[in-house]
SEKE-50055 format. One record per residue (C-alpha): x negated, y negated, z negated. Coordinates in Angstrom, 2 decimals. Layout:
// SEKE-50055
site x = X y = Y z = Z
...
//
This chain:
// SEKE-50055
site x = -46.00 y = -17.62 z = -31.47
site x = -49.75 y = -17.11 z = -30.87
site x = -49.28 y = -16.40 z = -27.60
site x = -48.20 y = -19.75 z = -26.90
site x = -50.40 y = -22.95 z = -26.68
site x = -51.06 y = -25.27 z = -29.56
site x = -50.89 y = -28.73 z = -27.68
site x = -47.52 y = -30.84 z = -26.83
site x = -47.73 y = -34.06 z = -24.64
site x = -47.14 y = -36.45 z = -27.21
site x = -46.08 y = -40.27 z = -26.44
site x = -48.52 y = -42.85 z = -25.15
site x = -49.39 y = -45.61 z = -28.25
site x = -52.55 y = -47.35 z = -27.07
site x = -51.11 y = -49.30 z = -25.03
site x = -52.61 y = -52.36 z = -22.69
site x = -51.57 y = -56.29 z = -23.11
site x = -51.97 y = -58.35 z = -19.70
site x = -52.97 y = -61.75 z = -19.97
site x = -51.65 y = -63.29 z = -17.43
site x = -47.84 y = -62.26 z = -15.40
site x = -49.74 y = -63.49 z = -12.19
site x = -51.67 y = -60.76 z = -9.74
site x = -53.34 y = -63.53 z = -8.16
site x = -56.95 y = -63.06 z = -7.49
site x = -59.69 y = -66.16 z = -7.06
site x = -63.16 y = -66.27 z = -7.50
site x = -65.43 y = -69.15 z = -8.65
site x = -66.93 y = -70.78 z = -5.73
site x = -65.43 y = -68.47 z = -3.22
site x = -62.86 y = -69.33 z = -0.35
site x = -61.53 y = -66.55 z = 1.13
site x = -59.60 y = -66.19 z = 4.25
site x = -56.03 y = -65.68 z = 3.72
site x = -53.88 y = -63.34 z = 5.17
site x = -52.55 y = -64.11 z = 8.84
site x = -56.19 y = -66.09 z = 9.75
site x = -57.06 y = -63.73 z = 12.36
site x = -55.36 y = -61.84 z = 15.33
site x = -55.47 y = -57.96 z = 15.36
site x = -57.20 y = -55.60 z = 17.93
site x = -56.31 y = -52.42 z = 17.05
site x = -58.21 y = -49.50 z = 18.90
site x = -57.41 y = -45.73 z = 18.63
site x = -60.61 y = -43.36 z = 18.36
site x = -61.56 y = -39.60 z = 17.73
site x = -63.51 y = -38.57 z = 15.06
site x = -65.71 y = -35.21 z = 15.02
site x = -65.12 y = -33.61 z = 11.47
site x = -66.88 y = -30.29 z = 11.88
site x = -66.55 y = -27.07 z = 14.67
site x = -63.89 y = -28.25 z = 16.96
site x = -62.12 y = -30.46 z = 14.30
site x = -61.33 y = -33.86 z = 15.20
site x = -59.54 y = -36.36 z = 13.71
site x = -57.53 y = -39.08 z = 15.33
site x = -58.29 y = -42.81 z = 13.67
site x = -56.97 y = -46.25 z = 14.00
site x = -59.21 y = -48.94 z = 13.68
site x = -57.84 y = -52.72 z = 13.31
site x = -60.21 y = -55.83 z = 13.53
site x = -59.68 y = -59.42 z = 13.18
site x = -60.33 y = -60.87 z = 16.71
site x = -63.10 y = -63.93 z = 16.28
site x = -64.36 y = -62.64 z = 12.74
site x = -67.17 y = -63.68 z = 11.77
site x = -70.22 y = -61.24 z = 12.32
site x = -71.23 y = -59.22 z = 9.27
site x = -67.70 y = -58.65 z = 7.64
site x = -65.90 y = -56.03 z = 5.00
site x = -64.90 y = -53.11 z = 6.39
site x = -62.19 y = -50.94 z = 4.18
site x = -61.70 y = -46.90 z = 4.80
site x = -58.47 y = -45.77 z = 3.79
site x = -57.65 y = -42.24 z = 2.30
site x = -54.58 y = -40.50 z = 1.84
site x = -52.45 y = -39.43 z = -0.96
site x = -50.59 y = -35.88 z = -0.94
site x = -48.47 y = -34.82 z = 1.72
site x = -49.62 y = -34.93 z = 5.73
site x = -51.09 y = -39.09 z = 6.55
site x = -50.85 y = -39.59 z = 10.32
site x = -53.08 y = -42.36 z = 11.10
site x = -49.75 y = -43.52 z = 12.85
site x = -47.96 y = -43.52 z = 9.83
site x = -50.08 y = -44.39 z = 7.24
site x = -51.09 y = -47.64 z = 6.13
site x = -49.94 y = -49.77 z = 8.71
site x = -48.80 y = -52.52 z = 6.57
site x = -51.76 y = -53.06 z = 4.47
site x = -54.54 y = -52.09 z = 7.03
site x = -52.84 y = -54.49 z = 9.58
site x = -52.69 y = -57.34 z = 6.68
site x = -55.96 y = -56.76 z = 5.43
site x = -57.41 y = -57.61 z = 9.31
site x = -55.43 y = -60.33 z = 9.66
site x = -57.47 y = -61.39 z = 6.46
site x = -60.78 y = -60.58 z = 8.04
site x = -61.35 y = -57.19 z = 6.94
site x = -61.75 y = -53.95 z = 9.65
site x = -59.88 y = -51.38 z = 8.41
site x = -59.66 y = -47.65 z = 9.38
site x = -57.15 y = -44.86 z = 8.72
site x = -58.13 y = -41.72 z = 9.94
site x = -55.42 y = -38.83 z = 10.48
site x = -55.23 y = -36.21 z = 7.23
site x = -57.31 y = -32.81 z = 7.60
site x = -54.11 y = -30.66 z = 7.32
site x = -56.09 y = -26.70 z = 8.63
site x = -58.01 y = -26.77 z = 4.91
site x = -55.25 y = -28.12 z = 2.74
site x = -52.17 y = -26.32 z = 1.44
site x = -49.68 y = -26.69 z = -1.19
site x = -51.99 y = -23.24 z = -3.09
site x = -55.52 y = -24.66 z = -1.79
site x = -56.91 y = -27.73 z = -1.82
site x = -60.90 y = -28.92 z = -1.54
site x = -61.40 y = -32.67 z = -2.85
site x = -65.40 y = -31.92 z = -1.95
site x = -64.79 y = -30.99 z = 1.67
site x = -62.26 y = -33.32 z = 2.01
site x = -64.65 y = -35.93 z = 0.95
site x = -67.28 y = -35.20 z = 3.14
site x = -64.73 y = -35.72 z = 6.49
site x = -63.96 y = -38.58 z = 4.78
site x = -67.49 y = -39.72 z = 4.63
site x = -67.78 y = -39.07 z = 8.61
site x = -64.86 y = -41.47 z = 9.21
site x = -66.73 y = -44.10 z = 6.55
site x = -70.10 y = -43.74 z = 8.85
site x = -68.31 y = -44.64 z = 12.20
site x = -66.69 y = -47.83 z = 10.35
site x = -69.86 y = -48.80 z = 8.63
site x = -71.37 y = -48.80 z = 12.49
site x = -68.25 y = -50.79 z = 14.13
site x = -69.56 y = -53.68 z = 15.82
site x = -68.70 y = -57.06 z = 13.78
site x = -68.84 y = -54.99 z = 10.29
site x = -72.15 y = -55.04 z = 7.15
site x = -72.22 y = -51.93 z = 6.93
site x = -73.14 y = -53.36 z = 3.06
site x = -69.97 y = -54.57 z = 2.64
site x = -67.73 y = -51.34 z = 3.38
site x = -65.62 y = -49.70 z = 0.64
site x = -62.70 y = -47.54 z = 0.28
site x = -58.75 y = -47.81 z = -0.44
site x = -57.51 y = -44.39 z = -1.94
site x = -53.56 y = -43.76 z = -2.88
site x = -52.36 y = -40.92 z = -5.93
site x = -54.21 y = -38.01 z = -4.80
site x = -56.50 y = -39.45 z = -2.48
site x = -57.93 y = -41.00 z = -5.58
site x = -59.52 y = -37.54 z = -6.63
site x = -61.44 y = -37.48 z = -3.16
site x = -62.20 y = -41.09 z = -3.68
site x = -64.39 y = -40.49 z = -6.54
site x = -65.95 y = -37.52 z = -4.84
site x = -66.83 y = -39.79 z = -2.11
site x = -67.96 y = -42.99 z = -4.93
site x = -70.73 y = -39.45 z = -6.74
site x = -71.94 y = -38.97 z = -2.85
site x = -72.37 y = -42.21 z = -1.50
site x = -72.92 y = -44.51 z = -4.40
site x = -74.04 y = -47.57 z = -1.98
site x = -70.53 y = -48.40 z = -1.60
site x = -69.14 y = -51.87 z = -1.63
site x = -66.23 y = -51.72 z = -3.78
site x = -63.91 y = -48.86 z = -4.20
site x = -59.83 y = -49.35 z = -5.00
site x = -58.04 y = -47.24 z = -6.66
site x = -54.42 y = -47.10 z = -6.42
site x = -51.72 y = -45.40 z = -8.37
site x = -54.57 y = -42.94 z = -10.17
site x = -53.91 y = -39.41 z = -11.62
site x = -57.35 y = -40.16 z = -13.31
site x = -57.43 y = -36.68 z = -14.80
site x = -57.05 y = -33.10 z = -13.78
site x = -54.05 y = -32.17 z = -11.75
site x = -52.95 y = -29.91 z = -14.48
site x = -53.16 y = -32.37 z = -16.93
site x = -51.81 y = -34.65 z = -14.77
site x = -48.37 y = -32.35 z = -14.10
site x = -47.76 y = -31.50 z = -18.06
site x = -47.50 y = -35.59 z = -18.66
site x = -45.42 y = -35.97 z = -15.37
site x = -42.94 y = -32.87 z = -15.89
site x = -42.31 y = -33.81 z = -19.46
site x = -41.95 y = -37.62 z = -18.41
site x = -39.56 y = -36.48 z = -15.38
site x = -37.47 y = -34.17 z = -17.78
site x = -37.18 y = -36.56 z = -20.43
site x = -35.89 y = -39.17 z = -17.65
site x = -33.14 y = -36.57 z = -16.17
site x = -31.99 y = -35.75 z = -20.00
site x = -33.27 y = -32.01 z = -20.13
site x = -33.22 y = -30.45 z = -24.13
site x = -36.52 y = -30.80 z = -26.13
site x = -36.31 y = -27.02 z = -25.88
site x = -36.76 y = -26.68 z = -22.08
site x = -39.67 y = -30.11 z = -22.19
site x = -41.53 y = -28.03 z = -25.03
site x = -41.65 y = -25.30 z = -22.21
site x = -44.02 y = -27.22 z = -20.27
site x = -47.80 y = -26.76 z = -22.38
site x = -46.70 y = -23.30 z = -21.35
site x = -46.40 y = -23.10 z = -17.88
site x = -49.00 y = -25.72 z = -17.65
site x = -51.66 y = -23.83 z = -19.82
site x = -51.45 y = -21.01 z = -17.59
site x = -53.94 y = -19.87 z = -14.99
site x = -53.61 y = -20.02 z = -11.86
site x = -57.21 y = -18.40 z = -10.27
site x = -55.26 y = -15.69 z = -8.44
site x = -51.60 y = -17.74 z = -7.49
site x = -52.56 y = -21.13 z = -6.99
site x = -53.07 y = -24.08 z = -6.42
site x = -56.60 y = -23.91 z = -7.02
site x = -57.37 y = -27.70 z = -7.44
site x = -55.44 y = -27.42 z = -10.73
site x = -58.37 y = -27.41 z = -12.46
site x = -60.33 y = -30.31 z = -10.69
site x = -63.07 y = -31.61 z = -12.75
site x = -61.82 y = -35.33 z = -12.43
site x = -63.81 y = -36.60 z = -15.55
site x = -67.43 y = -35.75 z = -14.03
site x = -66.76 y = -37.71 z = -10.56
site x = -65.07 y = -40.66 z = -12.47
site x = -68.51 y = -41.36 z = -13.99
site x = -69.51 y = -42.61 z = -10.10
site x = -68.00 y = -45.65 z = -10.68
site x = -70.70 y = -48.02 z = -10.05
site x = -69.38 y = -50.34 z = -7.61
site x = -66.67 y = -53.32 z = -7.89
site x = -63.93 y = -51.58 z = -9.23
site x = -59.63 y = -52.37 z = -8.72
site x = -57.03 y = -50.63 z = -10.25
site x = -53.69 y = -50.78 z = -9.41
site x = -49.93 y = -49.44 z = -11.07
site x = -46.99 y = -49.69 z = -10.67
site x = -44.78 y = -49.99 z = -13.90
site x = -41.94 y = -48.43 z = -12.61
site x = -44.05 y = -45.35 z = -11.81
site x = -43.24 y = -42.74 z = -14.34
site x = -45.22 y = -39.64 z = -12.94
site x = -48.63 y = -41.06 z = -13.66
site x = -50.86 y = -42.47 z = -16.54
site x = -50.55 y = -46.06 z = -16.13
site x = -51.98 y = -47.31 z = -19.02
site x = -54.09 y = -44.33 z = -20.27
site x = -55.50 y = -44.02 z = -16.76
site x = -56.60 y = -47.51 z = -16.30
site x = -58.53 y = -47.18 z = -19.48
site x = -60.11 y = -43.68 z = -18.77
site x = -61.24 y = -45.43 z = -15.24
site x = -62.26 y = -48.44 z = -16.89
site x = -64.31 y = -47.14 z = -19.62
site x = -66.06 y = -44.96 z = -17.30
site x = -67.37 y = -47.82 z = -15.05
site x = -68.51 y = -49.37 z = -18.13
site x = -70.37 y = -46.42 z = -19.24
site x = -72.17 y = -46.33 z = -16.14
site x = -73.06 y = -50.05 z = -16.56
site x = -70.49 y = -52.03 z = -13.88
site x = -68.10 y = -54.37 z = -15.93
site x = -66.78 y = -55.62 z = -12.73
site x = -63.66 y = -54.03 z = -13.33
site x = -60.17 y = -55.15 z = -12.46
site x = -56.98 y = -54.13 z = -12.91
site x = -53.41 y = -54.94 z = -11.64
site x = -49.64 y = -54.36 z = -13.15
site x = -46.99 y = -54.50 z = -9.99
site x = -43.35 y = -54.41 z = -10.68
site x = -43.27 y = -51.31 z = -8.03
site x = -43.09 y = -47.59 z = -7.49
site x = -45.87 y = -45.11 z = -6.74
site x = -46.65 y = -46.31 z = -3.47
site x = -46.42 y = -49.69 z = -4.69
site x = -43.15 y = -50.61 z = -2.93
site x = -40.07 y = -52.05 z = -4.65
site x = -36.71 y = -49.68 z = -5.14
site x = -36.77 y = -45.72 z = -4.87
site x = -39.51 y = -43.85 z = -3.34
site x = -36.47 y = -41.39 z = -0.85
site x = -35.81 y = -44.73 z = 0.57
site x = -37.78 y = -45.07 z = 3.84
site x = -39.68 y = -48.64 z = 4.79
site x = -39.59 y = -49.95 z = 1.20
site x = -41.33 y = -53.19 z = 0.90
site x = -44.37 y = -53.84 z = -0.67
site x = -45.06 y = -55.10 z = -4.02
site x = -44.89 y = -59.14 z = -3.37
site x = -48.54 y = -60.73 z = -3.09
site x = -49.81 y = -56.99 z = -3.02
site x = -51.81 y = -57.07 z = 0.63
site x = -53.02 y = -60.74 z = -0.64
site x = -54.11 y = -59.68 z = -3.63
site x = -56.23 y = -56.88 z = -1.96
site x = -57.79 y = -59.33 z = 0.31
site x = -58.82 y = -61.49 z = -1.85
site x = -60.21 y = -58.96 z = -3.55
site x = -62.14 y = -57.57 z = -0.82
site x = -63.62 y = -60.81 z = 0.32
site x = -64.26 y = -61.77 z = -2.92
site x = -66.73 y = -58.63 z = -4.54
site x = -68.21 y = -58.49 z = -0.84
site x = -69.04 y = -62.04 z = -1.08
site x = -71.36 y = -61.09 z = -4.05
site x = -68.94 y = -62.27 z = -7.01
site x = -69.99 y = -60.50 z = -10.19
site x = -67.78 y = -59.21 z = -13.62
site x = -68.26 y = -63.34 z = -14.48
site x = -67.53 y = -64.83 z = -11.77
site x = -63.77 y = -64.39 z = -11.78
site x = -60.92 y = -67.30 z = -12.90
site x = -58.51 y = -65.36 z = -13.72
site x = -58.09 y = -62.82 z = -16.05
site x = -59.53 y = -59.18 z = -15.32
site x = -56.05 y = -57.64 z = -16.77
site x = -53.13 y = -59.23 z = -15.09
site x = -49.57 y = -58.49 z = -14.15
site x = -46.33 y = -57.15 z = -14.68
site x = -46.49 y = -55.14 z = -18.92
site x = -46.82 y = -51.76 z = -18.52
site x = -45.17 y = -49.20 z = -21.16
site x = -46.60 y = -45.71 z = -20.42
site x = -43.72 y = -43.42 z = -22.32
site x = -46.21 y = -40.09 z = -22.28
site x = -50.10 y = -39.56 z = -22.68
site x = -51.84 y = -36.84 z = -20.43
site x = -53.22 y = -34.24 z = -22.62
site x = -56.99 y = -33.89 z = -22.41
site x = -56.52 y = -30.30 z = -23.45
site x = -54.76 y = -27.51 z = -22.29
site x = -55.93 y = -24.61 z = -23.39
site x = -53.74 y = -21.72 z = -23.26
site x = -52.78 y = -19.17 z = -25.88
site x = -53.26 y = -15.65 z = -25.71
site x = -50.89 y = -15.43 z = -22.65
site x = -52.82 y = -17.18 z = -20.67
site x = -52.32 y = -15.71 z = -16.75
site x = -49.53 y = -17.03 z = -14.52
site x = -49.74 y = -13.84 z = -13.01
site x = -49.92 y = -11.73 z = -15.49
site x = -46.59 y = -13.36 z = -16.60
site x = -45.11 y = -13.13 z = -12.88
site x = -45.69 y = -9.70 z = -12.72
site x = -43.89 y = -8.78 z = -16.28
site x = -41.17 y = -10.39 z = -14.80
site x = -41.15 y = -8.37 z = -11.71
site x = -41.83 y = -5.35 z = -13.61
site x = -38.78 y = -6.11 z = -15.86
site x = -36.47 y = -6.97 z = -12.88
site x = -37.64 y = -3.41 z = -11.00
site x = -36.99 y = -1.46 z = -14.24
site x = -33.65 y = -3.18 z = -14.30
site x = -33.04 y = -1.67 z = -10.97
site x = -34.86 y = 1.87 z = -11.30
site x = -32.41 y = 2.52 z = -14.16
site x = -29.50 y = 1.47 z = -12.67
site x = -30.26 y = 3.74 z = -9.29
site x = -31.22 y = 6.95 z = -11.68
site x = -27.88 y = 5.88 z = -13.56
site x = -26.33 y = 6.61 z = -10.61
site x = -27.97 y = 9.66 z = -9.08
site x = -27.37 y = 11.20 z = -12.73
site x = -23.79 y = 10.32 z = -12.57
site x = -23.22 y = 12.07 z = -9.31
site x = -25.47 y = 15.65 z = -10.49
site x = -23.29 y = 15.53 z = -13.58
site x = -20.30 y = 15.64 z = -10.83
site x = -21.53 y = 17.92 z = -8.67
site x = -22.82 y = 20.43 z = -11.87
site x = -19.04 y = 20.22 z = -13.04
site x = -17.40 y = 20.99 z = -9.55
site x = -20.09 y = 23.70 z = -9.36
site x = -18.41 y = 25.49 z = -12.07
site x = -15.49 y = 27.24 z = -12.72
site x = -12.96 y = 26.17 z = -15.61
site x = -13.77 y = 29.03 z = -17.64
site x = -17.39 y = 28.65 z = -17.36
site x = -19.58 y = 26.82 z = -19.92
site x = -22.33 y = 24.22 z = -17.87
site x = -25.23 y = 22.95 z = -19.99
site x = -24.14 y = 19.53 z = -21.06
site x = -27.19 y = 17.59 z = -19.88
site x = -25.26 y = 14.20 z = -20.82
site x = -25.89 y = 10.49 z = -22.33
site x = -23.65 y = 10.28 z = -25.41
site x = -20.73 y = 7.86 z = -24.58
site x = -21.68 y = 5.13 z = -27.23
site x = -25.57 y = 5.10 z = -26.07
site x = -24.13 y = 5.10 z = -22.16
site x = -22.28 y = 2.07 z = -22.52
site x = -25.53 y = 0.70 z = -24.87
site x = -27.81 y = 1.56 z = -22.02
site x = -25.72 y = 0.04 z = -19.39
site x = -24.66 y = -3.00 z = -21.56
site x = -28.67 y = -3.25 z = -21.85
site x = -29.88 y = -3.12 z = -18.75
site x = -27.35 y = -5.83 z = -17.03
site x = -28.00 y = -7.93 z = -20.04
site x = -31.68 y = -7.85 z = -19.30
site x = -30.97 y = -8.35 z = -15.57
site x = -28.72 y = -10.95 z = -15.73
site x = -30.62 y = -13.29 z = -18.53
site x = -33.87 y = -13.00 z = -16.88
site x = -32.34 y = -14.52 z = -13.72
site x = -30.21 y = -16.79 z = -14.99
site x = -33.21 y = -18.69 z = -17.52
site x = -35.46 y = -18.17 z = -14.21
site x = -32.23 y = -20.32 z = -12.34
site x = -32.27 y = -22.56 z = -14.85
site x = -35.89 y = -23.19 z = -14.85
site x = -35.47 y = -23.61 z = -11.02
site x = -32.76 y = -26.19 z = -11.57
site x = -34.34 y = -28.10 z = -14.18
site x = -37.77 y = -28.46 z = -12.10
site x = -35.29 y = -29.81 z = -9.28
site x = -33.45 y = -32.03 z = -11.50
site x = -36.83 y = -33.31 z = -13.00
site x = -38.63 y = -34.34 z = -9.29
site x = -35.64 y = -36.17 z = -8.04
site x = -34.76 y = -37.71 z = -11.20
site x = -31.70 y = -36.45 z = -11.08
site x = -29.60 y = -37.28 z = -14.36
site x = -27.69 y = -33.80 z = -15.78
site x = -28.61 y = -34.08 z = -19.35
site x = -24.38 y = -32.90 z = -20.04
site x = -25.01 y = -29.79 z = -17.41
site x = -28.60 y = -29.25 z = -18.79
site x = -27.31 y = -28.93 z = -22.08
site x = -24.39 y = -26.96 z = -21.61
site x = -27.05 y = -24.45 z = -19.60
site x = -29.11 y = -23.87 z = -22.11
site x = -26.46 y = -23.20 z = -25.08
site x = -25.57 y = -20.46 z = -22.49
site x = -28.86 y = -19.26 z = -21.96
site x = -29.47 y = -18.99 z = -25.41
site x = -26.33 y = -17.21 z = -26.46
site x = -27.03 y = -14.83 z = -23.75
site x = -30.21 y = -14.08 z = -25.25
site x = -29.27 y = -13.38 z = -28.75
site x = -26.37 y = -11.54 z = -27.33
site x = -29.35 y = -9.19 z = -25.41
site x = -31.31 y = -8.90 z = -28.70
site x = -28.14 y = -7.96 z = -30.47
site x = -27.21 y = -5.30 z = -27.65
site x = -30.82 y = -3.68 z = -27.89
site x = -30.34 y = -3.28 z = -31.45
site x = -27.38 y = -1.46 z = -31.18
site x = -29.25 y = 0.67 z = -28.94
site x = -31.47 y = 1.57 z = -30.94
site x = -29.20 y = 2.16 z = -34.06
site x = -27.54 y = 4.48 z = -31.15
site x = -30.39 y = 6.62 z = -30.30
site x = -31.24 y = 7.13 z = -34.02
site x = -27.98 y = 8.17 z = -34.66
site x = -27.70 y = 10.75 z = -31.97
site x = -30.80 y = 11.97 z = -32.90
site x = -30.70 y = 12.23 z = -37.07
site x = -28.03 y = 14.68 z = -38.65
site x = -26.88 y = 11.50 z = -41.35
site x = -23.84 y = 13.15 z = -43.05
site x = -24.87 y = 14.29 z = -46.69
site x = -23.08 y = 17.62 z = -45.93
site x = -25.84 y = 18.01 z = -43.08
site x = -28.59 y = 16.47 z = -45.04
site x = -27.51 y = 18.84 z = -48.28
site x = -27.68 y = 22.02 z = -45.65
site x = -31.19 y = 20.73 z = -44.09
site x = -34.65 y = 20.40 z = -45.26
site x = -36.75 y = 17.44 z = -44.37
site x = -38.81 y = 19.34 z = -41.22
site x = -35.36 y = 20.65 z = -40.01
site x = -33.94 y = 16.97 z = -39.88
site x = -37.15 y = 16.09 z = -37.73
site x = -36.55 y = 19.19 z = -35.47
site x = -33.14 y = 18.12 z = -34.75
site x = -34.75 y = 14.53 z = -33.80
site x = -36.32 y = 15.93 z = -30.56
site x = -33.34 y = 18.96 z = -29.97
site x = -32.90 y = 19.97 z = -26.46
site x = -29.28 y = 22.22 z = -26.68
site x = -25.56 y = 21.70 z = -27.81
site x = -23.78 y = 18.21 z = -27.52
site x = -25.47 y = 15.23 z = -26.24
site x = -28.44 y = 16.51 z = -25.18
site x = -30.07 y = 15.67 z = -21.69
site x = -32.97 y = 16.71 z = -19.10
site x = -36.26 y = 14.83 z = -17.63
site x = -33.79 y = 12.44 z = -15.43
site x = -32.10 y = 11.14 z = -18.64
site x = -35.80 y = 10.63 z = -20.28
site x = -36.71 y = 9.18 z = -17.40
site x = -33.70 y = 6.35 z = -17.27
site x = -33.83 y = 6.04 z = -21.21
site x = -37.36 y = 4.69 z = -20.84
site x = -37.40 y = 2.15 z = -17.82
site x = -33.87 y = 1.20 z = -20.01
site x = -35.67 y = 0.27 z = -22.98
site x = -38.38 y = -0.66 z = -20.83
site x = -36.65 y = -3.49 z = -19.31
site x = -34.77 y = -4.62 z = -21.99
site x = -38.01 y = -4.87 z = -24.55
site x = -39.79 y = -6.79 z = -21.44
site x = -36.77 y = -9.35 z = -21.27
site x = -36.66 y = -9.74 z = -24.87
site x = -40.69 y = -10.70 z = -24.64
site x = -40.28 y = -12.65 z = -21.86
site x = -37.05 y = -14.68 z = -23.35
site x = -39.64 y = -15.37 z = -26.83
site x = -42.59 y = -16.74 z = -25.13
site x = -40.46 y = -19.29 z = -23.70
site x = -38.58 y = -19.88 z = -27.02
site x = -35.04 y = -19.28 z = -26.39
site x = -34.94 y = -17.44 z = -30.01
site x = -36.95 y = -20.11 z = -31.78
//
């Protein structure tokens, strides 16, 4: 259909070799201190954002560091980030390995599940990174950031604004736009739970659609401009059991844009772990970490603050578990001709209230055709303002078929999206629901046709004894009569047309999301 998109998420083929199974990390010439060196102190501040919005922080140094240390800021994925709950294990490692680390509390007043602002968010961020970058004991030189998932956005916000970072590490990446980002992870999610090719093909379509008036409004976040502020020491980190992002065609987006902007100190990590880079499902609470994942950091860290350079490295720059990406983010989505999420939310409303403005005039004509016949006596002769009984039951037959398979695909949808985000495996119920989805909706187009061939027929004289007795104008008369059997009034005009209405708008609906194709 032209109203659909012309993209698919296709699979993933350029994929990255590692060169060594091992995530260690040493530089040439450098000894680093290892993880458990140093005691903690870990002090709880307040940070002034902006008005009367403060943000609690927890900063942990290593006691008897050595003046002029790293310093690391850490930023939060999705969801809320307590500083209390955040982090603990790797900020607390990391200062044990001579690095202060701070985790401020997520901004949660400007961020929603509709609206979210990477900019703003960057620039509290950037008020938490000036209080570390003055903590006594840390250069401010050799501060840097750790950003998780979607914190990664706002990392590379913060990387265009203050350029004079350190190093900046990037863990568990999107890379590019969020809606980009969702048609790779929804088709990689339904693919994993089993769902029909038909309902994954669905997904360029609700994907392509705008969102300027619904939400969210960070769909659209130009992640490919502020990726180009990768100037400073650069890690990258995956997990290759994380199917939701681009693992391999992120790293290689991130990677190519720090080249372009001249740093070739770029290096990038394979764990065998999940999002968060923990080992076994992501529902599970206090997961482990990734083994030699804190260590790895830290050497790291003390490493490319240290001054080591893109040569300076002895082991290889790509190292790890092998990743296998199954899906490539599309660098496209442009929509088709339908094109407005809320211009197809409010067909479907508009269907659904048709559905039930015929059904309540159904009624109220039902009970004045009772009351006109108790009106009357049984020798008297009442107009007959009447549906035929074939287009009655064709009308009614209509209008719960276009009810019922609107909100039963619209269930299904619902059920699939649930399926797909806890990776739940129904591929024999998925199946079996959308045979039944489809069969309702050939049964609706077959029902409208008959109501159609029904109206006709009421209307047009078609025996040859009427034709024979008829001229061509009086056949076209008798289309639009208004007396004698089966005729009706404005109220039956009036629930004829939101009838058709709704079922035409079902049928629409049903085709742009290919349940005839």
């Amino acid at each position: 259909m032209a109203c659909t998109p012309r993209w698919q998420v296709e699979p993933f083929t350029n994929h990255i070799a590692v060169h060594s199974p091992s995530t260690s990390i040493q530089a040439k010439g450098v000894v680093t201190p290892q993880e458990g060196r140093y005691q903690v102190k870990e002090t709880h501040i307040t940070i002034q954002l902006s008005g009367r919005v403060k943000a609690v922080a927890i900063v942990r140094e290593p006691i008897g560091a050595s003046e002029g240390h790293a310093a690391c800021l850490f930023i939060h994925g999705s969801g809320t980030g307590k500083s209390s709950e955040a982090y603990g294990d790797i900020a607390r490692a990391m200062a044990t390995a001579g690095i202060t680390t701070l985790v401020p509390d997520k901004r949660l007043d400007n961020y929603s599940m509709l609206s979210r602002d990477y900019v703003s968010s960057a620039n509290d961020y950037a008020k938490s990174l000036r209080v570390l970058r003055s903590w006594p004991g840390v250069d401010a030189a050799k501060t840097g950031i750790y950003a998780e998932s979607e914190g990664t956005w706002i990392a590379t916000v913060l990387t265009h604004e203050h350029p004079d970072l350190a190093f900046a590490i990037l863990t568990s990446s999107p890379v590019v736009s969020g809606r980009q980002q969702m048609a790779m992870a929804a088709t990689s999610c339904l693919k994993a739970t089993g769902a029909p090719d038909a309902i994954i093909h669905i997904i360029p379509k609700l994907t392509s659609l705008s969102v300027d008036n619904v939400g969210p409004n960070y769909a659209d976040f130009d992640a490919a401009y502020y990726r180009r502020s990768l100037t400073m020491p650069l890690l990258i980190n995956y997990g290759t059991q994380d199917t939701a992002m681009p693992i391999e065609q992120g790293a290689r987006l991130l990677t190519r844009a720090a080249n372009a902007a001249g740093n070739h100190n770029v290096t990038l990590r394979y764990y065998n772990a999940n999002h968060q880079m923990r080992t076994g499902s992501l529902s599970a609470p206090n997961l482990p970490l990734a083994s030699h994942y804190t260590h790895d950091l830290e050497d790291w860290v003390n490493a490319v603050t240290a001054g080591t350079g893109a040569n300076d490295w002895k082991m290889p720059m790509i190292a790890g578990s092998q990743p296998h990406q199954r899906f490539a983010a599309p660098l496209s989505t442009n929509a088709g001709l339908v094109s407005s999420l809320g211009l197809l939310a409010s067909a479907i409303m508009l269907c659904l209230a048709c559905c039930a403005v015929a059904f309540a005039g159904g009624i109220v004509l039902l009970i004045a055709h009772m009351a006109r016949t108790h009106r009357h006596t049984p020798n008297s002769h009442p107009h007959n303002y009447r549906f035929p009984t074939p287009l009655r039951i064709a009308l009614i037959l209509n209008v719960a078929l276009a009810a019922v398979t609107t909100c039963v695909f619209l269930a299904y949808l619902v059920v699939v999206v649930q399926d797909a985000i806890t990776l739940t495996n129904n591929s024999a119920m998925l199946a079996r629901g959308w045979r039944g989805v489809v069969a309702l909706s050939w049964l609706e187009l077959v029902a409208f046709a008959w109501l159609i061939a029904q109206y006709i027929a009421m209307r047009i004289p078609w025996s040859p004894r009427v034709r024979a007795k008829h001229s061509r104008a009086d056949v076209r008369a008798a289309f639009f009569r208004r007396d004698g059997e089966g005729t009706w009034g404005g109220g039956h005009t009036a629930v004829f047309t939101v009838s058709m209405l709704a079922a035409a708008l079902s049928l629409l609906l049903l085709a742009f999301w290919g349940l005839f194709s």
